[in-house]
C-alpha positions, 0 to 999 in steps of 0.5 A, spaced: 429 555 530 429 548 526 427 542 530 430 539 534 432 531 536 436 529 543 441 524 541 448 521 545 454 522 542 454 516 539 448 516 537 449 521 532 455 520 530 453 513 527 446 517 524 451 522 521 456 517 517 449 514 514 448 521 511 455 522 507 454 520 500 459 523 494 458 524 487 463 522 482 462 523 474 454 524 474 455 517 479 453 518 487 453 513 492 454 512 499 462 514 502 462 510 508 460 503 507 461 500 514 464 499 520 469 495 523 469 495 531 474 491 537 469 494 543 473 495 549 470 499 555 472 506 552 467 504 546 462 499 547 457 502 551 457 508 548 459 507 540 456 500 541 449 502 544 448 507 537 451 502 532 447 498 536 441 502 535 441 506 530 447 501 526 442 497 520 445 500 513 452 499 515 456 494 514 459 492 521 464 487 523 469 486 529 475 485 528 481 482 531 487 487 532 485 494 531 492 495 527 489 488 522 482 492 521 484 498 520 489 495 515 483 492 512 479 499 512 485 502 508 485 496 503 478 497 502 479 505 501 485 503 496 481 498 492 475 503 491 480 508 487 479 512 496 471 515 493 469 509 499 470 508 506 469 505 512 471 507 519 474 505 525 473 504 532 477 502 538 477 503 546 482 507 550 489 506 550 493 500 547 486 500 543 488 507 540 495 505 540 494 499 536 492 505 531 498 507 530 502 503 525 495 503 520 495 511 521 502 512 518 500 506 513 494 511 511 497 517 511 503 515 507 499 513 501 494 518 502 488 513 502 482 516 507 479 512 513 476 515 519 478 512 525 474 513 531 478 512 538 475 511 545 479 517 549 480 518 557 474 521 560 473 529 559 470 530 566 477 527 569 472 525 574 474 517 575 481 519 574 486 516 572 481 511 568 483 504 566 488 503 560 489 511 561 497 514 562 498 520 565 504 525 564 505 530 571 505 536 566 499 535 563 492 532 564 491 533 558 494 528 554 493 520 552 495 515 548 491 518 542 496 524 542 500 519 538 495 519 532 497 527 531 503 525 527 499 521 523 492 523 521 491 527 516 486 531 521 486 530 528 481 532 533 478 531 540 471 532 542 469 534 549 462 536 549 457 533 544 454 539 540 463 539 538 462 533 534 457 537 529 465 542 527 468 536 527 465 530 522 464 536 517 471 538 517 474 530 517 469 529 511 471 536 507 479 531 508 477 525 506 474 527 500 478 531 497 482 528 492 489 533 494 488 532 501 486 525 502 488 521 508 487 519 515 481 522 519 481 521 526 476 523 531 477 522 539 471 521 543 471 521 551 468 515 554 464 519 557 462 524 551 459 518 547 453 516 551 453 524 553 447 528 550 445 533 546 439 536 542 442 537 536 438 541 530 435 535 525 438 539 519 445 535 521 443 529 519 441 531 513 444 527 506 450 530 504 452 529 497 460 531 498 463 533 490 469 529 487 470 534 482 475 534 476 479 540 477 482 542 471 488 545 470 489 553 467 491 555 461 499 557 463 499 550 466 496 547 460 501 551 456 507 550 460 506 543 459 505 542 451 511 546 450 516 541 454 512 535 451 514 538 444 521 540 446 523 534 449 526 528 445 524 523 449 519 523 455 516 518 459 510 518 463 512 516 470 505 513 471 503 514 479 497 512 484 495 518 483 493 517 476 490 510 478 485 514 483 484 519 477 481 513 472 487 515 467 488 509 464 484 510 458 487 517 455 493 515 458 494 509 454 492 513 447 497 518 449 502 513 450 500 509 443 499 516 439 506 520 441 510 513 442 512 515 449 514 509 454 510 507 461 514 506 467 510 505 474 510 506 480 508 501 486 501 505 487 500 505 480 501 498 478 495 496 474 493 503 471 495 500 464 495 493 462 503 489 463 500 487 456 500 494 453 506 495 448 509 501 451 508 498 459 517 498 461 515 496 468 516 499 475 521 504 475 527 504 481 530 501 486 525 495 485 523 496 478 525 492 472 531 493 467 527 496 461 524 502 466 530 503 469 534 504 462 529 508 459 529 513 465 535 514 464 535 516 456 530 519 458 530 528 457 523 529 460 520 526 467 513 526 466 509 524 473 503 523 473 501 523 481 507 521 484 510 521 490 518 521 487 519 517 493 526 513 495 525 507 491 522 511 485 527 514 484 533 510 486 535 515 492 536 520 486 539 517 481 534 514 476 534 519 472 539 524 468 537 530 472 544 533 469 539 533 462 532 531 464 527 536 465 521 535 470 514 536 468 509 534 474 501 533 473 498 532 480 492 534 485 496 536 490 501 542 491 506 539 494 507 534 490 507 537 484 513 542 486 518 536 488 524 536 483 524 542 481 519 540 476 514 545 472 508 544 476 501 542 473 496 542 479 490 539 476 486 532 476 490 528 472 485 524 467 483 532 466 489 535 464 491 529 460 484 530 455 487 536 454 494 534 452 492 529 448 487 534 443 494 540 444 500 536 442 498 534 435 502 531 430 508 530 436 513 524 436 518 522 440 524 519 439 524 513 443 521 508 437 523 502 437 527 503 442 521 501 447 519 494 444 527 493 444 527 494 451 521 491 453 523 485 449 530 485 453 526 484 459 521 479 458 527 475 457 529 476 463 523 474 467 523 469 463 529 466 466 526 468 473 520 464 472 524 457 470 529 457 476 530 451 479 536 448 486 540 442 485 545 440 491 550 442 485 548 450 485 542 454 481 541 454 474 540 458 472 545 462 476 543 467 480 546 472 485 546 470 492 550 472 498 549 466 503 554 459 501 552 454 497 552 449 504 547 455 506 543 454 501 543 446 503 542 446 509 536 450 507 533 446 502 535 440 507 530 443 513 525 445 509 525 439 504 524 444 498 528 446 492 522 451 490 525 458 488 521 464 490 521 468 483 518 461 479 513 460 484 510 468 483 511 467 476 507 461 476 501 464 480 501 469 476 501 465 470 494 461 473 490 465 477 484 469 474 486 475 469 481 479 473 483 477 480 486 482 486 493 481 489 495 484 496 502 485 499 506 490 503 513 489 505 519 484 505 522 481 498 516 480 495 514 487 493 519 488 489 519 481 485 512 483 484 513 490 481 519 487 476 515 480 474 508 480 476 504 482 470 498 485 472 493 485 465 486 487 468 486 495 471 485 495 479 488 489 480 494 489 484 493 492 491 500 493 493 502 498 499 509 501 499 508 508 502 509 505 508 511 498 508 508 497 513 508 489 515 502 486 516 497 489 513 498 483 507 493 479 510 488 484 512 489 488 506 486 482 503 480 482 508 478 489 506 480 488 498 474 482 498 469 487 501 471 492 496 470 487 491 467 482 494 466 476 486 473 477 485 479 473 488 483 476 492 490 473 494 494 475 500 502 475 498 505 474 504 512 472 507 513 468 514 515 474 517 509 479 516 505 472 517 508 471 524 507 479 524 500 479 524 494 474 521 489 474 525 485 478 520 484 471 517 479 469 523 474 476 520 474 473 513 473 466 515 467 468 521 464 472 515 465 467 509 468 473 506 474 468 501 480 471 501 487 466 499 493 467 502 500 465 499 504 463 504 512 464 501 517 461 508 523 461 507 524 462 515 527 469 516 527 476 514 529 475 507 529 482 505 533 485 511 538 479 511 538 481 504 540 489 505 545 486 511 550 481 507 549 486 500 553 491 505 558 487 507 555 484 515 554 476 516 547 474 517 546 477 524 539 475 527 534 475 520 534 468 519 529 465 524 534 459 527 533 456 534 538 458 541 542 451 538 542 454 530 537 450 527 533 453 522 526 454 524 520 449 520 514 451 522 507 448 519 503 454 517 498 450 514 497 446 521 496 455 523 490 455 518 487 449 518 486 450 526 482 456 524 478 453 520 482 455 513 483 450 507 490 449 506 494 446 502 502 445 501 506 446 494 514 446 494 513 443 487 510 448 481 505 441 479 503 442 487 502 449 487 498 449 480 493 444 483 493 448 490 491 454 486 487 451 482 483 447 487 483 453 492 479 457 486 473 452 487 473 454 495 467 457 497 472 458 505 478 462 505 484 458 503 493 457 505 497 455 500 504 454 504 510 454 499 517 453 503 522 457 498 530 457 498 532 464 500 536 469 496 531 466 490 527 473 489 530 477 484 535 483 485 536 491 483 537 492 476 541 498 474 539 502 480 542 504 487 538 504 495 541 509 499 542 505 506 546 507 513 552 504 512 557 504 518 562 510 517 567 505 521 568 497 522 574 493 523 571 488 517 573 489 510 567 488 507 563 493 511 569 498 509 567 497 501 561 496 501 561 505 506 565 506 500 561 504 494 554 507 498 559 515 498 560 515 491 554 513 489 552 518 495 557 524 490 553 522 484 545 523 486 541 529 486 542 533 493 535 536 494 
């Protein structure tokens, strides 16, 4: 028998996570580095004491709200392409269950995370415990059970020498590339001060092994003779050919054989906005170039992509009458999606070999491609010089609200700023090597049409799950992950009112982040969704009980925490807020008070929503008839 060494479960738990390291192209380092902690009474005397004790080597931070830091370790794990962690850990009950909305966040994006939650006593001893919910048919239930659903693997420990089994298991997921997600650990508060003489051998270093897999000959084969049999192909460029490190190949594929490039929200900054034959984002919030070629398109190639709604525009994107699919992507299930011919390999891997088989190919597109992407940079040329008077927009832009609406606005926020030209205008003076974040509202969607990201790895965009709230906590994590660079949080009033209290982490650990607060005093992109489909605007703005628009000093917010702040209604404002927060050593607010219906708007593209079957108004009807025939005329399945 080994040598033995008595630990707690805590205790060996944290000596464990110090142990993972993981190999990646001839590189190793550490997977996890550090640990964010809410300590509660489920937690801090058993977790905490080991971290306490045993803790140095990793980085520990304490968070603010369990779901902000969990944010914060996702963001992290996105930025290091998901070869680096942190893990999690929160007490019991409504601790755990502030997990919940990160979990699905983790799990939707495929982006590892280990989370560590306090669970009730396995003794059932003090029963029922403190925060603990109890079910008549069961005893063994708790709030952690909510997790299930949303990890990508799930366990309770109830004795100590399980937690050996279990963290074997949870990294064999976290680190492979096709299985890649939540893992989520639940420890009874009694369990983890509990104790175990657990062989010596476990705490061992454990290298984990990010290999490339390549794909087999009848893959490889496969997928040549589509490429050379098709016309027109394009590469749908996913975040699974980001997290491959794929750019480089990609883009000699791209420029050799002329096939185009359209991205997808996790795949945004694979390949530089600059590269010649770089369409955009595709779909529902793509720009009208990506959009075009994807339906001229005869051969869909994705390159780890998820086809969700928004990429496929409810599947109508493409001519699925006339294009066949070819999927390259690591994970199985994906790769089947579309009726596609299925590549299940790493994407760099395969792409290396297409590039020596496909020879002297061309595609038809030609021209076609810098026609196309000329036709856009005009267009977002408009969106960057959008301008307000009280005689209307110039140039015009579609909006649904009346133009004593947009006044009224104009007037309460004291703005004529539009939300397009100040996104361009950050985008045109921060650094060319800077990260941006956001999640959700209107602003992904002006993002993945106009924002131009030139430097790879820079635009940290969650979409999987549009998951409000983690912008600014995403921000947080970013700036771990890379911690010379500026980070800038792309946030809308209403996710900031959701959920900003990990601004207080990055403040309390000089960790700069810049926050890019854009107000236009309601839920924008759902009062968008409300009044495009034939509804008034009905509880999306944020108006007071006697229908005053809201003005709230949100700068005053920040600079309570002890932030910068600036305020920037003008484009000169914003140019020298932004140039001023970059010589900041403390996190920064930049506070811009825009007009609504100033984002941008879908270009050739179709979003399957529920629109009311029966309503006694008009407009609703319409708008039930025209989301049936474009229902008729989509994919089915």
């Amino acid at each position: 028998m080994g040598k033995k060494i008595r630990l707690t479960t805590g205790q060996a738990l944290v000596k464990f996570l110090k142990q993972q390291y993981i190999l990646v192209d001839g590189e190793e380092f550490r997977f996890v580095d550090g640990i964010f902690n809410i300590f509660g009474h489920g937690n801090v005397l058993g977790i905490g004491q080991a971290l306490e004790q045993y803790g140095n080597g990793l980085n520990i931070y304490q968070g603010k709200n369990e779901q902000g830091m969990a944010h914060a370790a996702i963001a992290f794990s996105k930025q290091k392409l998901r070869q680096q962690i942190y893990a999690v850990t929160t007490s019991v009950g409504p601790g755990s269950a502030n997990l919940v909305a990160a979990a699905g966040t983790a799990l939707a994006n495929n982006i590892p995370v280990l989370l560590l939650p306090g669970d009730v006593f396995s003794s059932r001893q003090p029963n029922p415990v403190l925060q603990q919910i109890e079910h008549e048919h069961s005893a063994d239930i708790s709030t952690n059970d909510a997790l299930r659903a949303v990890s990508r693997y799930w366990d309770r420990v109830t004795r100590p020498e399980q937690l050996m089994s279990s963290l074997i298991r949870a990294f064999e997921v976290m680190t492979n590339p096709a299985t890649a997600g939540p893992a989520t650990i639940c420890i009874g508060q009694d369990v983890e001060g509990e104790a175990f003489d657990y062989d010596e051998t476990f705490f061992k270093k454990r290298v984990h092994y990010l290999d490339r897999k390549a794909p087999v000959a009848r893959e490889i084969q496969g997928a040549i003779e589509l490429i050379k049999n098709s016309k027109r192909p394009i590469f749908v460029v996913g975040g699974g050919a980001k997290y491959s490190q794929a750019q480089e190949v990609l883009a000699r594929l791209s420029e050799k054989f002329h096939i185009p490039l359209v991205e997808t929200q996790a795949g945004k900054s694979t390949i530089s906005a600059n590269f010649a034959n770089n369409l955009g984002g595709l779909g529902v919030t793509g720009t009208l170039s990506a959009n075009k070629a994807a339906k001229e398109a005869d051969l869909i190639i994705g390159l780890g992509t998820r086809y969700t709604d928004f990429t496929t525009a409810s599947k109508t994107t493409f001519d699925f009458d006339n294009a066949q699919f070819l999927n390259i992507n690591i994970n199985r299930f994906q790769a089947y999606k579309l009726d596609a011919f299925q590549v299940v390999a790493d994407i760099r891997a395969t792409l290396e070999l297409l590039e020596v088989e496909l020879h002297d190919y061309q595609s038809a597109f030609g021209s076609r491609i810098s026609e196309l992407k000329d036709e856009w940079t005009k267009e977002r040329d408009r969106l960057s010089n959008v301008t307000f008077t009280h005689e209307g927009f110039d140039p015009e832009i579609k909006n649904h609200f009346s133009q004593s609406t947009i006044k009224e606005y104009a007037d309460a926020l004291n703005t004529t700023f539009a939300q397009t030209t100040a996104l361009c205008k950050i985008n045109d003076t921060i650094d060319e090597d800077a990260i941006v974040v956001t999640a959700a509202g209107s602003l992904p969607g002006d993002m993945q049409r106009i924002w131009n990201p030139t430097s790879a790895n820079t635009y940290n965009v969650e979409y999987g799950y549009s998951c409000m709230g983690y912008e600014i906590a995403g921000a947080l994590g970013a700036k771990l992950a890379e911690p010379t660079k500026e980070v800038y949080a792309m946030v809308g009033d209403g996710s900031f009112l959701l959920l900003h209290s990990e601004l207080v982490t990055a403040l309390q650990y000089n960790k700069k982040i810049n926050i890019m607060l854009f107000d236009n005093s309601g839920f924008g992109c759902i009062n968008n969704l409300q009044m495009c489909h034939g509804s008034s605007s009905f509880f999306t703005e944020f108006r007071t009980a006697d229908n005053q628009i809201l003005n709230i000093d949100y700068a005053k917010v920040a600079e309570g925490y002890g932030a910068k702040v600036y305020r920037a209604n003008t484009v000169e404002e914003l140019n020298f807020a932004i140039e001023d927060a970059k010589k900041q050593n403390v996190s920064t607010l930049i506070e811009m008070k825009v007009l609504p219906k100033t984002m941008t708007n879908g270009y050739e593209s179709w979003w399957n929503v529920g629109v009311a079957e029966v309503s006694n108004n008009e407009k609703v009807q319409k708008a039930h008839e025209e989301n049936q025939r474009h229902r008729e005329l989509a994919k089915q399945y």
